[in-house]
MARROGU-786350 format. One record per residue (C-alpha): x, y, z; residue in three letters. Coordinates in steps of 0.05 Angstrom, whole numbers, padded with zeros to 5 digits. Layout:
// residues N
{{X; Y; Z}; "ala"}
...
***
This chain:
// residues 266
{{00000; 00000; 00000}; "unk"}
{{00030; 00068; -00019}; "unk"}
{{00009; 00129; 00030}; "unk"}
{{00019; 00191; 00021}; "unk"}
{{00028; 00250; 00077}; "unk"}
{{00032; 00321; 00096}; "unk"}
{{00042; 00348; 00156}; "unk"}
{{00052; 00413; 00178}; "unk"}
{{00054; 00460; 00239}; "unk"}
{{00042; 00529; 00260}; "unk"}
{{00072; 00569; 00320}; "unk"}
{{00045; 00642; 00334}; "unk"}
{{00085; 00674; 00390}; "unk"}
{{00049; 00745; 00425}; "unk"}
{{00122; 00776; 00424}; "unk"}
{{00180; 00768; 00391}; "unk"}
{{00213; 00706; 00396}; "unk"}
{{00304; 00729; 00402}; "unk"}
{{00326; 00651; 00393}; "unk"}
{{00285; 00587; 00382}; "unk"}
{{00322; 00512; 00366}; "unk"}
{{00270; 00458; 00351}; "unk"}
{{00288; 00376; 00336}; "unk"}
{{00247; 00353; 00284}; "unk"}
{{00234; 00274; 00284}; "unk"}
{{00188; 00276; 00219}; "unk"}
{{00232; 00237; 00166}; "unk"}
{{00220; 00161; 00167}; "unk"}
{{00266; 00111; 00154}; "unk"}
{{00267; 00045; 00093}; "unk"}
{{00253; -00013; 00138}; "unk"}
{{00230; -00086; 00117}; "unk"}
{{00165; -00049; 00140}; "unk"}
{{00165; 00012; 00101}; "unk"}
{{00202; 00040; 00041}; "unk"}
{{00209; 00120; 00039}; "unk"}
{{00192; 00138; -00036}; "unk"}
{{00204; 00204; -00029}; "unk"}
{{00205; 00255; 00035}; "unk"}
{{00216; 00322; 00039}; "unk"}
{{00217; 00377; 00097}; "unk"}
{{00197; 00447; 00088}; "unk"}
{{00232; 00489; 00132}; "unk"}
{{00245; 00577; 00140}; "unk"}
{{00318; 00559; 00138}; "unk"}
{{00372; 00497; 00127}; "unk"}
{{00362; 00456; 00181}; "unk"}
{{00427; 00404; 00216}; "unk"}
{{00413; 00331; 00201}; "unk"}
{{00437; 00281; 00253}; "unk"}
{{00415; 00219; 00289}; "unk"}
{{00389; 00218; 00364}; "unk"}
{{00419; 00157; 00410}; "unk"}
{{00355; 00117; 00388}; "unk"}
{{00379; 00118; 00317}; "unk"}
{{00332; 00173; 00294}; "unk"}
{{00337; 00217; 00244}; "unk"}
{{00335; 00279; 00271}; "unk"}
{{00340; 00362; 00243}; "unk"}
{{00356; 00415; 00285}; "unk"}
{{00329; 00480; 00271}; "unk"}
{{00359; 00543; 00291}; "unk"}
{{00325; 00615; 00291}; "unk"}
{{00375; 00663; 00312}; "unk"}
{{00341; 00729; 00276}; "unk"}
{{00277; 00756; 00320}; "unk"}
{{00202; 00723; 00289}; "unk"}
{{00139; 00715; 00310}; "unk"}
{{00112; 00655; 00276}; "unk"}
{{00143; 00594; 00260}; "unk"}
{{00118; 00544; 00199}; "unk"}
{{00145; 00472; 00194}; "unk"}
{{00127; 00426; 00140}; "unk"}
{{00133; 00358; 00118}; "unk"}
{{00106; 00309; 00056}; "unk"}
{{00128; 00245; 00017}; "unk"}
{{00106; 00178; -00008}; "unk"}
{{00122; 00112; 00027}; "unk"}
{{00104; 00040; 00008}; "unk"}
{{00075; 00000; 00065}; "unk"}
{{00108; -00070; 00055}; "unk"}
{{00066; -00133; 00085}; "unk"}
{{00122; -00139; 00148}; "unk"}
{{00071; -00182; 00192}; "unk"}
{{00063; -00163; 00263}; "unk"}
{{00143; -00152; 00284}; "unk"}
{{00171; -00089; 00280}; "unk"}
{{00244; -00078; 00251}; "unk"}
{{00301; -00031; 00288}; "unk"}
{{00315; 00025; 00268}; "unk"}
{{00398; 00034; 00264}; "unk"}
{{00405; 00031; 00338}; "unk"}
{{00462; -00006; 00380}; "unk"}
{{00432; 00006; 00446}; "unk"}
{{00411; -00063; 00484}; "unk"}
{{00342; -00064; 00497}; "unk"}
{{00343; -00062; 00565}; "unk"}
{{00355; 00017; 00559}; "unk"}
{{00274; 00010; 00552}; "unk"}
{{00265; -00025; 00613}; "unk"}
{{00274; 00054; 00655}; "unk"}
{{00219; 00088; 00678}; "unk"}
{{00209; 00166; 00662}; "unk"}
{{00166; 00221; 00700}; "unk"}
{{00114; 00200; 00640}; "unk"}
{{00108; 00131; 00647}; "unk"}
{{00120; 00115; 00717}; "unk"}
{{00077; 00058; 00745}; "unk"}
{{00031; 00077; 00810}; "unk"}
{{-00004; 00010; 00859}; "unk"}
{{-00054; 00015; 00808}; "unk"}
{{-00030; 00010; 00740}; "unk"}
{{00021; -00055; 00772}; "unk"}
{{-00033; -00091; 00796}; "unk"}
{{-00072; -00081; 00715}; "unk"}
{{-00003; -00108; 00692}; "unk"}
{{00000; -00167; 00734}; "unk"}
{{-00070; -00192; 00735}; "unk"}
{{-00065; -00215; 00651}; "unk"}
{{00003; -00236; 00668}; "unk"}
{{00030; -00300; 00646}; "unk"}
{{00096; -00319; 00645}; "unk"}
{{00090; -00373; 00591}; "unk"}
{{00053; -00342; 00549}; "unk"}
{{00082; -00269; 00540}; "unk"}
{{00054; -00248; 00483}; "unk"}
{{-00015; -00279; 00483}; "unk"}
{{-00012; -00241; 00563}; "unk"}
{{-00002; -00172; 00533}; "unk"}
{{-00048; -00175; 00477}; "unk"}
{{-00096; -00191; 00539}; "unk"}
{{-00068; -00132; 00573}; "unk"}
{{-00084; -00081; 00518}; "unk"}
{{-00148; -00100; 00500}; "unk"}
{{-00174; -00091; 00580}; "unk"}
{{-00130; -00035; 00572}; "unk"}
{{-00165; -00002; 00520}; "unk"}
{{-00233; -00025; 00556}; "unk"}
{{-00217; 00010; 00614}; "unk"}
{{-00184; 00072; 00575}; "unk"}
{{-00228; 00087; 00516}; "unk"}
{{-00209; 00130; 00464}; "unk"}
{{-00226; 00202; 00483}; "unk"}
{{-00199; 00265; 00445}; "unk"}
{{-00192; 00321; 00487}; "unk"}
{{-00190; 00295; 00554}; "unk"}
{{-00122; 00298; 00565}; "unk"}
{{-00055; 00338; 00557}; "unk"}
{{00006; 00318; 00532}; "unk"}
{{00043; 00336; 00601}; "unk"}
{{00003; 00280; 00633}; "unk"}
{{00023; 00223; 00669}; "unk"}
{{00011; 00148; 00654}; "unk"}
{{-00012; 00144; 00732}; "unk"}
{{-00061; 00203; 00727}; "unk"}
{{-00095; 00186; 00655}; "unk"}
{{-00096; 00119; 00676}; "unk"}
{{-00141; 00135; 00737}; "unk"}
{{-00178; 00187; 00697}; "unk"}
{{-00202; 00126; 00646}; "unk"}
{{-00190; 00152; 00580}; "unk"}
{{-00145; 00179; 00536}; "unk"}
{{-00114; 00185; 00469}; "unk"}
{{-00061; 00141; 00429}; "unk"}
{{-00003; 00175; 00475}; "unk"}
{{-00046; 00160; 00528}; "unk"}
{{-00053; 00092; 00523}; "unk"}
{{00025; 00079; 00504}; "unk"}
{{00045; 00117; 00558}; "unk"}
{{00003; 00068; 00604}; "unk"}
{{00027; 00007; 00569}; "unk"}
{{00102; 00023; 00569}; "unk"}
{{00090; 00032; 00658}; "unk"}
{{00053; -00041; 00648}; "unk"}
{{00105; -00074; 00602}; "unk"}
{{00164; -00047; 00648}; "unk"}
{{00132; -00068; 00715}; "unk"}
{{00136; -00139; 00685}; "unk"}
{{00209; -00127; 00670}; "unk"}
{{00196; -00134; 00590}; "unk"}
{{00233; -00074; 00551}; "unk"}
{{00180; -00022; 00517}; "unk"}
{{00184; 00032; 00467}; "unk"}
{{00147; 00092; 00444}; "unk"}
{{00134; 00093; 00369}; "unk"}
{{00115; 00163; 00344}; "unk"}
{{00093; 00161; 00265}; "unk"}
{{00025; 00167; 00216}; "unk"}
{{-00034; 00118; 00212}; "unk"}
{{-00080; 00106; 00152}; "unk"}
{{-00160; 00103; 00172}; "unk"}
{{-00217; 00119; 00147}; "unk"}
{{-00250; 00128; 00219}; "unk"}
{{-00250; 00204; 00224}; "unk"}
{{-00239; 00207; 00301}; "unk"}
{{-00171; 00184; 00293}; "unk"}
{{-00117; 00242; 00282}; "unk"}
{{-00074; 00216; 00222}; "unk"}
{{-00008; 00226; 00274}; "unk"}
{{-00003; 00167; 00315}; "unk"}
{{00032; 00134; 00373}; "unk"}
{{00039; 00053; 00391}; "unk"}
{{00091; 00009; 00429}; "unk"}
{{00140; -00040; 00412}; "unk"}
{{00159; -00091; 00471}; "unk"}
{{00222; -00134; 00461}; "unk"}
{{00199; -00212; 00472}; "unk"}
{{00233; -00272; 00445}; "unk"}
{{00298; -00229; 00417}; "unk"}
{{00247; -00185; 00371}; "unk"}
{{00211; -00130; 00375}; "unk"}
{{00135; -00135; 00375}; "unk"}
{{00086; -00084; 00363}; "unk"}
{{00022; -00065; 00396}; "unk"}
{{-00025; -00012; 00372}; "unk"}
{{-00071; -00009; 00450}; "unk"}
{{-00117; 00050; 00408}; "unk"}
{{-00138; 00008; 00349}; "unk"}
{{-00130; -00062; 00390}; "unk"}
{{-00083; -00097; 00334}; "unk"}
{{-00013; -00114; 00336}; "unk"}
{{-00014; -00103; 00250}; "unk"}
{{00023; -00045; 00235}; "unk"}
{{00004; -00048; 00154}; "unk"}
{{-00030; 00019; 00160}; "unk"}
{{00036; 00050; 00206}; "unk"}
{{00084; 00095; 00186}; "unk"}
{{00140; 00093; 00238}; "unk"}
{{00180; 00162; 00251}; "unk"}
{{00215; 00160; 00316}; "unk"}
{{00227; 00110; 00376}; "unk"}
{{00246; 00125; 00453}; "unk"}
{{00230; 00112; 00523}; "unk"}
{{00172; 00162; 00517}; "unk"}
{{00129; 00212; 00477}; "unk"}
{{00180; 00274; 00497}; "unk"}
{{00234; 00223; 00457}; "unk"}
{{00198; 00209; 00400}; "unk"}
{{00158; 00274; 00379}; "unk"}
{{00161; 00300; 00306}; "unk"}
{{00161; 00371; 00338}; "unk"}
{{00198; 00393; 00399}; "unk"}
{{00235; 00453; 00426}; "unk"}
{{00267; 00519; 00462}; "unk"}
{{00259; 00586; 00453}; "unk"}
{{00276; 00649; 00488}; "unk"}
{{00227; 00704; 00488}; "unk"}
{{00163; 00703; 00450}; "unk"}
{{00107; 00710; 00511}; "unk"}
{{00052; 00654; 00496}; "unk"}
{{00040; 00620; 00442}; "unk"}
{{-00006; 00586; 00392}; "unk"}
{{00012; 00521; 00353}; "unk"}
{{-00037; 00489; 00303}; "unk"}
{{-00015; 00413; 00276}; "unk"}
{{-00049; 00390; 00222}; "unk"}
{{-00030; 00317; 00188}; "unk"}
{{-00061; 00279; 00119}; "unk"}
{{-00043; 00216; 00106}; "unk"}
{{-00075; 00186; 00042}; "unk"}
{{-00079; 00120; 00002}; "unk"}
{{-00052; 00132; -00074}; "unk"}
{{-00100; 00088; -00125}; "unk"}
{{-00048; 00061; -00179}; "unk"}
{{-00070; 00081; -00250}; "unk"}
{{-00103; 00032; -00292}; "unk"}
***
């Protein structure tokens, strides 16, 4: 399946902003998964390419001349290939076990350790967290809106609902409380359901030497409607968009992502 996406996203500052640096994870790697056609970011000025310790591809933008808005853009063609339900790595040398560590985001309360070890099984690992999501997303539906990006796995968990980040965030605390290695996997998803935002977020959890993916907002570990950008141990890792700035008073930001299926001609 060939997809096609744009993304792009908007920052109004009330003041001048005097210096802003943002790290842009928004360029996807060929993978026995997914093969990058074309890709191409749109940026106010020549951005540094380099990879993050996670093996990411990653641009740092610099604005060191004064601005009040900020427009970041990016759009390609990739072929989905039929990889099955294991993910491949991206080019990173770091053991696995760098994803067993909690973070302020997706450390486990009484609550959320108890969910994990109540589906638990330890001979049957995967068929235990495929249980695990699915009462996961039971007890967490979908909700846009009722959370913020600053929140907690412990506090969205006990709030009962969420949105993709939501429900990784819980399920990385879950996965690591059974000592099995999660990650965060930022990147695009193809739906027709218009609830879903086209930017997505789902978890890979290293079993049996591999990793294996599980999408807890869709309930499927098929990722042949995923794009994959960016992998760490949490959403503030992985995000296409994140920064610094000096100056600049409040702001506005506006994200807006299209991913479509190309029809080959006849």
């Amino acid at each position: 399946m060939r997809l096609n996406i744009e993304h792009k996203t908007w920052y109004a500052y009330e003041q001048q902003v005097k210096l802003s640096t943002q790290y842009l994870r928004l360029t996807p790697q060929d993978s026995v998964h997914q093969q990058i056609i074309s890709w191409e970011l749109i940026l106010p000025c020549e951005a540094t390419r380099t990879r993050d310790a996670y093996g990411n591809v990653m641009h740092v933008l610099t604005l060191d001349t004064p601005h009040q808005k900020l427009e970041i853009a990016a759009r390609g063609e990739v072929e989905i290939l039929d990889g099955g339900e294991m993910a491949a790595d991206p080019d990173c040398a770091l053991s696995p076990l760098i994803f067993l560590r909690a973070t302020p985001l997706t450390q486990p309360d009484g609550a959320i350790m108890d969910f994990a070890l109540r589906y638990w099984r330890p001979e049957a690992p995967i068929a235990s967290l495929e249980k695990l999501m699915d009462a996961l997303l039971l007890k967490m539906p979908y909700r846009p809106g009722s959370t913020q990006v600053t929140d907690a796995a412990a506090k969205v968990f006990a709030a009962g609902s969420g949105v993709c980040q939501d429900h990784s965030h819980v399920f990385l605390a879950c996965c690591r409380t059974l000592g099995i290695p999660a990650r965060y996997v930022s990147g695009y998803l193809y739906t027709d359901n218009v609830e879903h935002v086209a930017t997505h977020a789902w978890v890979e959890a290293w079993l049996d030497g591999n990793w294996h993916s599980f999408d807890i907002t869709n309930n499927t570990r098929s990722t042949r409607q995923h794009l994959r950008l960016a992998v760490g141990v949490d959403y503030l890792d992985a995000c296409p968009v994140r920064g610094m700035r000096l100056g600049g008073g409040g702001e506005d930001m506006l994200a807006i992502a299209a991913v479509q299926k190309i029809i080959p001609q006849q």
